[in-house]
C-alpha positions in Angstrom: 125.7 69.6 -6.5 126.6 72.9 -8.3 127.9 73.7 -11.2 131.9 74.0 -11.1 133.7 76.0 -14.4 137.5 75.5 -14.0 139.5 78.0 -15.7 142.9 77.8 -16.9 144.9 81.2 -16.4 146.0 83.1 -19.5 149.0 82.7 -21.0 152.2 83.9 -19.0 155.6 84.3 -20.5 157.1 80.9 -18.9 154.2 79.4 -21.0 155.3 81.1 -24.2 159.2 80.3 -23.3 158.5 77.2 -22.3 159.6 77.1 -18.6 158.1 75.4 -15.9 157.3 78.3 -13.6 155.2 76.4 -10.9 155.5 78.4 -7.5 157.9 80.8 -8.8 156.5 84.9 -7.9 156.2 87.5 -10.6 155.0 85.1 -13.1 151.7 87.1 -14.7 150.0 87.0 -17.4 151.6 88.5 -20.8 149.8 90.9 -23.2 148.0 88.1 -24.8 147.2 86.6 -21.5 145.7 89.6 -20.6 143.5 89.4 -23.7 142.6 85.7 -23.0 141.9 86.8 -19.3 139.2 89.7 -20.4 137.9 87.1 -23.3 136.6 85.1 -20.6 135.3 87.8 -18.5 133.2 88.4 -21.8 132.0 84.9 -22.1 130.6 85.0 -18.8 129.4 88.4 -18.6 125.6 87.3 -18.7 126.3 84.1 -16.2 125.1 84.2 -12.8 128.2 83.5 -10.8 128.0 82.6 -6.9 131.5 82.1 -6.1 135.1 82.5 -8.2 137.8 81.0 -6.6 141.7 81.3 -7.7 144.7 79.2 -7.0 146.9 82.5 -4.8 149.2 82.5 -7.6 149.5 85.7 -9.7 148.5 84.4 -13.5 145.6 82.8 -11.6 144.8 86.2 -9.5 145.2 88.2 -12.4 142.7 86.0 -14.8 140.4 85.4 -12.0 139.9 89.7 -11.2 140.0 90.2 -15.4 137.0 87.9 -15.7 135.4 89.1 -12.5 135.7 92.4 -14.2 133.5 91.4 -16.9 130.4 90.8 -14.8 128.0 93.2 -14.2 129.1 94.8 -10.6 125.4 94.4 -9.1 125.9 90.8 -9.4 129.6 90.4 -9.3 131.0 87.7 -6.0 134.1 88.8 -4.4 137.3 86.7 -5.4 138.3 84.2 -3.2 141.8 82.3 -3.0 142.3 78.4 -2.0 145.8 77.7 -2.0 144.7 73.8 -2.7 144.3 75.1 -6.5 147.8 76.2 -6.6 150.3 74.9 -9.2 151.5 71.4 -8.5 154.6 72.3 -6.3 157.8 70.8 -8.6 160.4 71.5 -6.1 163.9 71.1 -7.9 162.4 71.1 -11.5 160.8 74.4 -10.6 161.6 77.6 -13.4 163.2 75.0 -15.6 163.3 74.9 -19.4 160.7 72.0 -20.6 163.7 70.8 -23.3 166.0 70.4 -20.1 163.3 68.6 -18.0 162.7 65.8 -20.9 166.0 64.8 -20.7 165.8 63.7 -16.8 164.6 60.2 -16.4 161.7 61.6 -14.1 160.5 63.1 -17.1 159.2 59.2 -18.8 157.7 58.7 -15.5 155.6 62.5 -15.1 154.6 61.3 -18.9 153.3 57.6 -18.2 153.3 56.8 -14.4 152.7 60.2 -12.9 151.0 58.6 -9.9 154.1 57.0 -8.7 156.2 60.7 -9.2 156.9 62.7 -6.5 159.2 65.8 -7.6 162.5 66.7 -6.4 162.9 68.5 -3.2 164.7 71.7 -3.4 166.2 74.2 -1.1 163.6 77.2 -2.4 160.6 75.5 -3.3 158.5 73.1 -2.1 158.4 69.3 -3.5 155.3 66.9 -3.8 153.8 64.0 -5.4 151.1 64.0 -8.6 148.9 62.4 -6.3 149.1 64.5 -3.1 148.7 67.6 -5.6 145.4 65.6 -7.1 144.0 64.9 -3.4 144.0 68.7 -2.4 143.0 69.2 -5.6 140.1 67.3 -5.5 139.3 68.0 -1.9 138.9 71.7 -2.8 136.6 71.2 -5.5 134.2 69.1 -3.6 134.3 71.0 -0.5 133.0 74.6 -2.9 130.4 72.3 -4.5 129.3 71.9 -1.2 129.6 75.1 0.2 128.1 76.8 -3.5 125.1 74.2 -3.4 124.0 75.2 0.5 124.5 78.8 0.0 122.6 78.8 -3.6 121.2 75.9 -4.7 122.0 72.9 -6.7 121.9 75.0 -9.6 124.5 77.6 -8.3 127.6 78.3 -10.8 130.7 79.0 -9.3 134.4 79.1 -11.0 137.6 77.6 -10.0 140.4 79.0 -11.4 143.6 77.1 -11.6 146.5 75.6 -13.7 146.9 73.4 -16.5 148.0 70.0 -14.6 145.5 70.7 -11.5 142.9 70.9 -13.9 143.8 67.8 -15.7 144.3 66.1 -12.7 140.4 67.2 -11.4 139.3 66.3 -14.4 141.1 62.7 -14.5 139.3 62.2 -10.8 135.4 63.0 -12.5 135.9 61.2 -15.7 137.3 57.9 -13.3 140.1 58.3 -15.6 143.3 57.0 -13.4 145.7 59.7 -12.4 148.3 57.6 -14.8 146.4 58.0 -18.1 145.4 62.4 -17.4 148.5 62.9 -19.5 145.4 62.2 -22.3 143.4 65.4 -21.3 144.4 69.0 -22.9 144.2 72.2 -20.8 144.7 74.9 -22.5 145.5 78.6 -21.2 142.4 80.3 -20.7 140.6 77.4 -21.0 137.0 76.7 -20.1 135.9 72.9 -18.5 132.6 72.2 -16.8 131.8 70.0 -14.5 129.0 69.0 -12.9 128.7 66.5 -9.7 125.8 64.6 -8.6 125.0 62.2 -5.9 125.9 58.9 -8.2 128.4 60.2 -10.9 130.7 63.6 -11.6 129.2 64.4 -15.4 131.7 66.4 -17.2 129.7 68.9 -19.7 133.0 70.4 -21.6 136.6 70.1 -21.7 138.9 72.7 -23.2 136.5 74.9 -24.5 139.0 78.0 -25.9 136.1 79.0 -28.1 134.6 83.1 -28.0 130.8 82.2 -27.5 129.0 83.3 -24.6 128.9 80.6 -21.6 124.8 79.9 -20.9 124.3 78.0 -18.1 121.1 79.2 -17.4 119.0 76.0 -18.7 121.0 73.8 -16.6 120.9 75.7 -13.7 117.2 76.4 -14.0 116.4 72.4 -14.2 119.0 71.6 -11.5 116.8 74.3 -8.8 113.8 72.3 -9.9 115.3 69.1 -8.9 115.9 67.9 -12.2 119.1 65.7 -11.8 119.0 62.7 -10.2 122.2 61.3 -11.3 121.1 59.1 -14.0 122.1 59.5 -17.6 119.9 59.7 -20.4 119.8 56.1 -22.4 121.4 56.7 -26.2 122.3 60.5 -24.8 118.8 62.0 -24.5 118.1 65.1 -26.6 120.3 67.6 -25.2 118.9 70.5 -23.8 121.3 73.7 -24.2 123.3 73.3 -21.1 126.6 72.6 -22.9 126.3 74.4 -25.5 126.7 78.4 -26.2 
């Protein structure tokens, strides 16, 4: 399958202040945010790209067209939007203060048996569980593999950008980590995780890479057009070959 970057937006105010924004509008990215955002157009300035994707959210549209902006415009994809990357929806805990949220008994059960949550509904905005949000989550993911891999290859790179607990959640589903134990995996804004799906196993080739280095897929990519993946690890962790690393 291809090769699937998942992006965490830059930081947004809400993040800073610590309020749960979810699918509140207006929430973009602050100054800093901004400089995360063009960071990570700068990290991936020499990558080939075939797709970028966003959650429709505006941190996530904002991050998404500041690192578009950092590839060279020859060889720059146009930004498309799956709203099955969008924010988990958090109904009546939606633009809450995180200090107010601990207190409510949900909160023990979001920390420890997330699976089993499903978030208060609310008048003005929309309510679901941790596991619904995974499922969609998930579901777009595999469906871009597949549509990246026919289009270019099985070496094709393509970026999802999304939020912190989608991304978590994703990655909970390729590490066969159950959805109770994600709360382990860190996210953070303007993050970088890679992962890369084969016909036996998800492998998972970073996680919460906030580093400056440039992004060089290219020996993976190369080896993966050639047919080199089969799905099999390499016995004792093999040699390593520059595909995770800068």
């Amino acid at each position: 399958m291809a090769i699937c970057l998942l992006v965490r937006h830059g930081r947004t105010t809400s993040n800073a202040t610590g309020v749960l924004a979810g699918w509140t509008l207006g929430v973009g990215l602050d100054e800093f945010g901004q400089e995360q955002a063009a960071g990570l157009g700068a990290r991936l300035a020499t990558s080939t790209l075939a797709a970028v994707v966003a959650s429709p959210l505006q941190r996530c549209q904002e991050t998404a067209t500041s690192l578009l902006h950092g590839i060279p415009e020859g060889s720059r994809p146009e930004l498309c939007t799956d709203d099955r990357l969008g924010e988990a929806r958090y109904g009546a805990w939606t633009g809450q203060p995180l200090r107010e949220l601990a207190k409510d008994p949900l909160w023990r059960a979001v920390q420890d048996r997330p699976s089993t949550v499903t978030f208060p509904a609310h008048p003005d905005h929309e309510h679901e569980g941790m596991a619904q949000m995974q499922a969609r989550a998930v579901e777009a993911i595999l469906e871009w593999d597949a549509r990246v891999e026919s289009e270019h290859g099985a070496g094709g790179v393509w970026v999802a950008v999304s939020h912190g607990d989608v991304i978590k959640a994703i990655l909970a589903e390729a590490l066969a980590t159950p959805l109770d134990e994600f709360q382990r995996i860190v996210v953070d804004p303007a993050s970088v995780s890679i992962v890369h799906r084969t016909q036996r196993r998800p492998f998972v080739l970073r996680t919460n890479d906030t580093g400056s280095d440039p992004i060089d897929l290219s020996v993976l990519s190369a080896a993966l057009q050639a047919g080199g993946a089969d799905g099999d690890a390499d016995v004792g962790g093999g040699a390593g070959d520059g595909a995770s690393r800068s």
